[in-house]
C-alpha positions in Angstrom: -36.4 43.5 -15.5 -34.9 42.9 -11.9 -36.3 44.2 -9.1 -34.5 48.0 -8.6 -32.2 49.4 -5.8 -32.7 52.7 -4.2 -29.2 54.1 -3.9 -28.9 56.6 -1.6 -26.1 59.8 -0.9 -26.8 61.5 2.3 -24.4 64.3 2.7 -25.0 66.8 6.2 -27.5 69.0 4.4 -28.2 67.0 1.1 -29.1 64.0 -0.4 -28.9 62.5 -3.7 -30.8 59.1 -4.8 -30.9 57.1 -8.0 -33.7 54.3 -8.7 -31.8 51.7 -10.5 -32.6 48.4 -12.5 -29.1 46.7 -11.9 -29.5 44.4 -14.5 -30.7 46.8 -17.3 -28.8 49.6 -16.0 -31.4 51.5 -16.6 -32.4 54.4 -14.3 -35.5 54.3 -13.3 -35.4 57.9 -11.4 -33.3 60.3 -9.7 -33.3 63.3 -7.3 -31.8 65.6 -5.2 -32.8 67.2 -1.9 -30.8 70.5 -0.6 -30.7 72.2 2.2 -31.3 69.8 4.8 -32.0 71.3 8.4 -31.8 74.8 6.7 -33.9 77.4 8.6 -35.2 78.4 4.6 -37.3 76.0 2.9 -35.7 73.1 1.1 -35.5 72.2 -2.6 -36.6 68.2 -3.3 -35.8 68.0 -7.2 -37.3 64.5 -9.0 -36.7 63.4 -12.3 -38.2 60.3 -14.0 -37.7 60.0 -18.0 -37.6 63.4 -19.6 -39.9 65.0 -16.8 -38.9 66.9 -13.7 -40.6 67.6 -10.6 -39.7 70.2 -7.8 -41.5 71.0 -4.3 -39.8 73.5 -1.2 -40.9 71.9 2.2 -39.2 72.6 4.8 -36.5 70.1 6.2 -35.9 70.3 9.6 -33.6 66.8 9.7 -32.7 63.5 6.9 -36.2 61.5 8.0 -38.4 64.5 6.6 -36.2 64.7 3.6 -36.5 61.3 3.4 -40.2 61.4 3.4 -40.3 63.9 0.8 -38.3 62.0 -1.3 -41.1 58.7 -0.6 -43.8 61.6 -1.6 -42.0 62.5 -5.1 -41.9 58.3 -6.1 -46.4 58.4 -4.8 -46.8 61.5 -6.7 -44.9 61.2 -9.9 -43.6 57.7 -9.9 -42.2 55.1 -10.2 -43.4 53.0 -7.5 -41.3 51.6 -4.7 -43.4 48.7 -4.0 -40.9 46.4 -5.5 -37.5 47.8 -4.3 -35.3 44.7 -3.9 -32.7 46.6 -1.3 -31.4 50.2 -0.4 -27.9 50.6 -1.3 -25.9 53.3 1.0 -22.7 55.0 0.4 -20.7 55.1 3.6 -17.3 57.0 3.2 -15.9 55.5 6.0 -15.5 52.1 7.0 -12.5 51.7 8.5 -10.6 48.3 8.6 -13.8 46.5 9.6 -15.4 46.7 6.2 -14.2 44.9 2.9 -17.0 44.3 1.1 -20.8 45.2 1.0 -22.5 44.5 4.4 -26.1 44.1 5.4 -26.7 46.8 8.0 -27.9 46.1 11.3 -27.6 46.9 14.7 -24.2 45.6 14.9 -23.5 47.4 11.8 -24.7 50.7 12.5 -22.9 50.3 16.1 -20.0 50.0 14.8 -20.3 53.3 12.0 -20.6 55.1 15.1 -17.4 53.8 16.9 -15.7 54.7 13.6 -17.4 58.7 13.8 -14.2 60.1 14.6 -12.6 58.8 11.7 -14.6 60.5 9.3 -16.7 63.4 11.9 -18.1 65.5 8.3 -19.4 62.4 5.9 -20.3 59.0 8.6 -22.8 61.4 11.2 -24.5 62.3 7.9 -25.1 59.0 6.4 -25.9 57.0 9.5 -28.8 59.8 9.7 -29.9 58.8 6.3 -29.0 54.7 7.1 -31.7 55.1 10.0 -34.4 57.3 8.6 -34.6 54.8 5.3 -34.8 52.0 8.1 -37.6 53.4 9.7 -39.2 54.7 6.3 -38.4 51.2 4.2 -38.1 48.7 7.1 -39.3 45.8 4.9 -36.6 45.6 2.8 -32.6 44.8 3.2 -30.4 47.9 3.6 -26.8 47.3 2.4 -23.7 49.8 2.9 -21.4 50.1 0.2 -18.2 51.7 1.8 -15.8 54.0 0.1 -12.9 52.6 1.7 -13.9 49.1 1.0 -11.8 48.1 -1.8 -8.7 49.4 0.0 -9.2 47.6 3.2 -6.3 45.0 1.8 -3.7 47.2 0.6 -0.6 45.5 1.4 1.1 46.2 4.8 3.6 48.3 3.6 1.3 50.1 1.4 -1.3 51.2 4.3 0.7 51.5 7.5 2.5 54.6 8.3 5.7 55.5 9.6 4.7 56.5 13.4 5.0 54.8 16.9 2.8 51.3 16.0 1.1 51.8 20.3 -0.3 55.2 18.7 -1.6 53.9 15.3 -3.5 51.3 16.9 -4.2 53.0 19.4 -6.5 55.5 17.3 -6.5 53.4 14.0 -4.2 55.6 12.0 -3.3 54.1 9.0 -4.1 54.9 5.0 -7.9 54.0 4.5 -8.2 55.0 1.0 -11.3 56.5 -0.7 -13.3 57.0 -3.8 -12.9 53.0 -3.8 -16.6 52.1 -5.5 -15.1 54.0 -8.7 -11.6 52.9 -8.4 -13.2 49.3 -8.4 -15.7 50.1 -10.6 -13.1 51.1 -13.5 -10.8 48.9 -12.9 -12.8 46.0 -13.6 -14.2 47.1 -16.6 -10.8 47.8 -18.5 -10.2 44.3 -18.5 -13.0 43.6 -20.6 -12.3 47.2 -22.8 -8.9 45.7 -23.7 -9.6 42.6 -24.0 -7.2 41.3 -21.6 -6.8 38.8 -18.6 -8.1 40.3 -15.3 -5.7 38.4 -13.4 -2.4 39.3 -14.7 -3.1 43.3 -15.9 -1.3 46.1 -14.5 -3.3 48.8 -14.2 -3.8 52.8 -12.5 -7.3 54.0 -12.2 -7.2 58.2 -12.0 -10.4 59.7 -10.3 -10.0 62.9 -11.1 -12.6 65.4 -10.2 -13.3 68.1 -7.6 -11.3 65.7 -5.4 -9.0 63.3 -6.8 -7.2 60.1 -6.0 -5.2 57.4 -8.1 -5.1 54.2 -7.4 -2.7 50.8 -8.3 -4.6 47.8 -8.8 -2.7 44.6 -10.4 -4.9 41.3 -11.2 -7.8 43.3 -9.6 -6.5 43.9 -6.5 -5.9 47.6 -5.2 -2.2 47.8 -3.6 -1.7 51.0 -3.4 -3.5 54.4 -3.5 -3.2 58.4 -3.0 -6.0 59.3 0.2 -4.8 58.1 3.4 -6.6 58.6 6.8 -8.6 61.0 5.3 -9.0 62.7 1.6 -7.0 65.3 2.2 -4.0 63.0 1.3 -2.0 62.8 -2.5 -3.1 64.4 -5.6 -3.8 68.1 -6.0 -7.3 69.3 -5.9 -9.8 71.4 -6.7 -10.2 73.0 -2.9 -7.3 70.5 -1.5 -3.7 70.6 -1.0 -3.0 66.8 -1.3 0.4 65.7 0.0 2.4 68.1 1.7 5.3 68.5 4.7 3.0 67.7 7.8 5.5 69.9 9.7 3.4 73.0 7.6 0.9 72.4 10.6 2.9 73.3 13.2 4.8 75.9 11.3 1.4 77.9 10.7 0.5 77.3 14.0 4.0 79.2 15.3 3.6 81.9 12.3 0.1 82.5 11.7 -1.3 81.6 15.3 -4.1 79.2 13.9 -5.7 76.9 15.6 -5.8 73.4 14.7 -9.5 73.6 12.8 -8.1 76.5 11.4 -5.1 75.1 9.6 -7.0 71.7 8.6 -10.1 74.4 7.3 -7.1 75.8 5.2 -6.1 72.8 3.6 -9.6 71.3 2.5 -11.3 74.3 1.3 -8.8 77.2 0.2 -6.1 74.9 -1.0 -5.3 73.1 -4.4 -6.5 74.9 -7.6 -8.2 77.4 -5.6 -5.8 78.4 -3.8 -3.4 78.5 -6.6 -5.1 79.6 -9.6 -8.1 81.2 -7.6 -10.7 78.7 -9.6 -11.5 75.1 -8.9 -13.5 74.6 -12.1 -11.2 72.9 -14.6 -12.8 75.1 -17.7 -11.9 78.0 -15.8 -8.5 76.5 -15.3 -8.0 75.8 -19.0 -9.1 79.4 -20.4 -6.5 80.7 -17.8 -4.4 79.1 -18.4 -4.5 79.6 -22.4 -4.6 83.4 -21.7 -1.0 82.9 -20.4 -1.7 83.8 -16.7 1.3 82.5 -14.8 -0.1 81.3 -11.3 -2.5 79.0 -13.4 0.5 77.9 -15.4 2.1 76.9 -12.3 -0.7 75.6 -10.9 -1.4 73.5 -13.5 2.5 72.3 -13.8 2.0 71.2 -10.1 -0.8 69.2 -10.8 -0.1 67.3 -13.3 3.5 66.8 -12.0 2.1 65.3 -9.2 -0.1 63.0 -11.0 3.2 62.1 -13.3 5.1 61.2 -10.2 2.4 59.1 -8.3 2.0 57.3 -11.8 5.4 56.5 -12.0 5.7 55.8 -8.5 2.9 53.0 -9.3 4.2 51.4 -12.1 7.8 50.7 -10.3 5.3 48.9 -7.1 3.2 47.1 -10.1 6.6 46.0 -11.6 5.5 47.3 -15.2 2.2 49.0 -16.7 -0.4 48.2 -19.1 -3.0 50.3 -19.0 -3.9 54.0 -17.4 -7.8 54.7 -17.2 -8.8 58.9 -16.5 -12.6 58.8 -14.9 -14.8 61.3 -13.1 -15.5 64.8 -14.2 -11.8 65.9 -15.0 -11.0 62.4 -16.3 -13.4 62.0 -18.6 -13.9 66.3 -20.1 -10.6 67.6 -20.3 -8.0 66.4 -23.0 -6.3 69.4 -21.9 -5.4 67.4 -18.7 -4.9 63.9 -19.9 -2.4 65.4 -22.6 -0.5 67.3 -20.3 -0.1 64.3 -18.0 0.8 61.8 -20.8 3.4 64.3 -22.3 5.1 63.7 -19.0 5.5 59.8 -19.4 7.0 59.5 -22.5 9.9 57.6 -20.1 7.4 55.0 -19.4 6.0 54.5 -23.0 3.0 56.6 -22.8 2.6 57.8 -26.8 -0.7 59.9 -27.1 -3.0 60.1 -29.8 -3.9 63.3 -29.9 -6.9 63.0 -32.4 -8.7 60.6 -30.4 -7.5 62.6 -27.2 -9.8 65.7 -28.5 -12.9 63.3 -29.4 -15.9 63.1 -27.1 -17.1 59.8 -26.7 -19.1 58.3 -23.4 -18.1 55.3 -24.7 -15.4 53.5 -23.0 -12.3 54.3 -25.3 -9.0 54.3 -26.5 -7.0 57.7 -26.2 -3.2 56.2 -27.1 -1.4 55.4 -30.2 -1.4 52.1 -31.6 2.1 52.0 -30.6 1.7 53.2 -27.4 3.5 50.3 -24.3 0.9 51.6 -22.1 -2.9 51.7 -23.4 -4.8 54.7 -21.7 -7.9 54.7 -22.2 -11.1 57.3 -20.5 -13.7 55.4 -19.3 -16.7 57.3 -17.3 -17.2 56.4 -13.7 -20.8 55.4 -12.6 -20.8 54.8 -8.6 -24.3 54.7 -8.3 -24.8 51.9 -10.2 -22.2 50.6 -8.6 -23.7 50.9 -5.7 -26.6 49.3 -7.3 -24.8 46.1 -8.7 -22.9 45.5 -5.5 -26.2 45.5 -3.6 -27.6 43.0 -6.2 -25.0 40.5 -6.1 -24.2 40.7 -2.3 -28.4 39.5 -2.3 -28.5 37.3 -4.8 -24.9 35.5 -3.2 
């Protein structure tokens, strides 16, 4: 058995951890903390095998939660004696990171220069980066970036169409997220199908509560939906995803909201939500079947979106091979991948539908055998991830 990683997830007022053996894969413990500098008492949830472990302290900031956390592994194990590294998950690292990074000074210097870039998810995690330094100081602490596998998109791909001075000025350009997954998948299909990483044409779909698509050909990302920020491309569950960028300034003149208030509009009471009035795909699907219209239309919006970025892609890859679904949507609802396929018949996407309806967490097959394009569902696992990335950046 190799030595573990701690992964760790620190959101603003929560944090989720995994103890992982990245050779084993095995998972050695997990947890989650809520309610994070809540005036209430907290909820510090541990779980190691079958068993499951609960306390409510309070948690006035990340380096108490932190310490609770250290107090579930005493009390109920395992130990962290022989943690080889702790592996964060950093959403944003702008252009500066491609791949995992030691953190350091330097390091964590820089996260806070790049703040403004991502103001809800990096303040968060630098909290948790310098809590686990000062609570596990004896042991490396890597970042593994969400943007990092995008960092070179082509050019074209990640630039956008506004006065050059002003995009470096304040580093506007497409950043791309979800990328541990995106990377994740993508080099496992390779190995699913049986085919040469370096020449496959492939589109990895993350689709969950939020949702991105990404273009990878010989395992290189060129293209994908998120841009500056997540709020970019696919539909999703609370998101609008692409839209005119004019609507801000036309619901500024017609509704007299502020600029927080627009961009509060388009994260949280947008996509599904706003459309359908669920964000829970099941929900989505039973409405759906009932034959109420506004989820009909909002589920002919998003999976025509996800039909055009698709087809978008496989013109920039200059043909497809394979389509992979992933994450909570990807992987549970044939409703959704069946809806999607049925709209790229033009590109030689034939369905199976039998193999479609199976469960299977399994990496699998969901098209015909004569299918052009093999689409397969294969379920995402960033934490380990996370986990292996860690591993190798130490042992390289």
């Amino acid at each position: 058995m190799a030595k573990p990683i701690l992964v760790l997830n620190c959101g603003s007022s929560s944090l989720k951890y995994q103890l992982i053996d990245p050779e084993s894969e095995a998972v050695l413990a997990k947890g989650l903390v809520e309610r994070i500098g809540d005036a209430n008492d907290g909820i510090v949830t541990h779980e190691v095998g079958d068993d499951e472990f609960s306390v409510t302290p309070k948690l006035p900031d990340h380096t108490v939660a932190l310490e609770a956390v250290f107090s579930m592994f005493a009390d109920h194990g395992p130990s962290l004696d022989d943690v080889a590294a702790v592996a964060h998950r950093t959403v944003h690292g702008g252009d500066r990171f491609a791949a995992p990074t030691v953190i350091d000074d330097e390091v964590l210097a820089t996260l806070e220069e790049l703040v403004p870039l991502a103001p809800l998810h990096n303040p968060a995690g630098i909290k948790g980066i310098r809590a686990a330094l000062e609570l596990l100081p004896g042991v490396p602490h890597v970042g593994i970036f969400d943007t990092a596998f995008f960092v070179n998109l082509p050019d074209e791909a990640y630039t956008y169409a506004i006065n050059r001075e002003l995009a470096k000025k304040h580093s506007i350009r497409k950043y791309g997220f979800h990328g541990t997954s995106h990377q994740y998948i993508a080099g496992l299909v390779p190995g699913v199908l049986g085919a040469d990483a370096g020449s496959l044409r492939q589109i990895v779909c993350h689709l969950g509560n939020g949702a991105s698509i990404s273009a990878v050909k010989g395992g290189r990302a060129i293209e994908t939906s998120m841009g500056l920020t997540p709020l970019a491309g696919l539909v999703m569950g609370t998101r609008s995803g692409d839209i005119d960028p004019g609507i801000f300034a036309y619901l500024h003149r017609a509704e007299g909201w502020d600029v927080d208030r627009i961009d509060a509009e388009l994260n949280k009471n947008s996509g599904m939500l706003g459309m359908s009035g669920v964000t829970d795909m099941r929900d989505a699907e039973a409405q759906f079947e009932a034959g109420d219209a506004d989820t009909i239309n909002a589920m002919n919006v998003y999976t025509h979106r996800l039909a055009f970025y698709i087809g978008g892609y496989a013109a920039l890859l200059g043909g497809l091979d394979a389509i992979t679904f992933t994450a909570g949507i990807g992987e549970n609802s044939s409703f959704v991948r069946k809806l999607v396929c049925d709209k790229l018949a033009g590109i030689g996407v034939v369905l199976d539908e039998e193999l479609n309806s199976k469960r299977d967490k399994a990496p699998h097959l969901i098209s015909a055998p004569d299918s052009a394009v093999k689409v397969l569902v294969i379920s995402t696992n960033e934490e380990l991830a996370m986990a292996q990335q860690a591993a190798s950046l130490l042992a390289g």
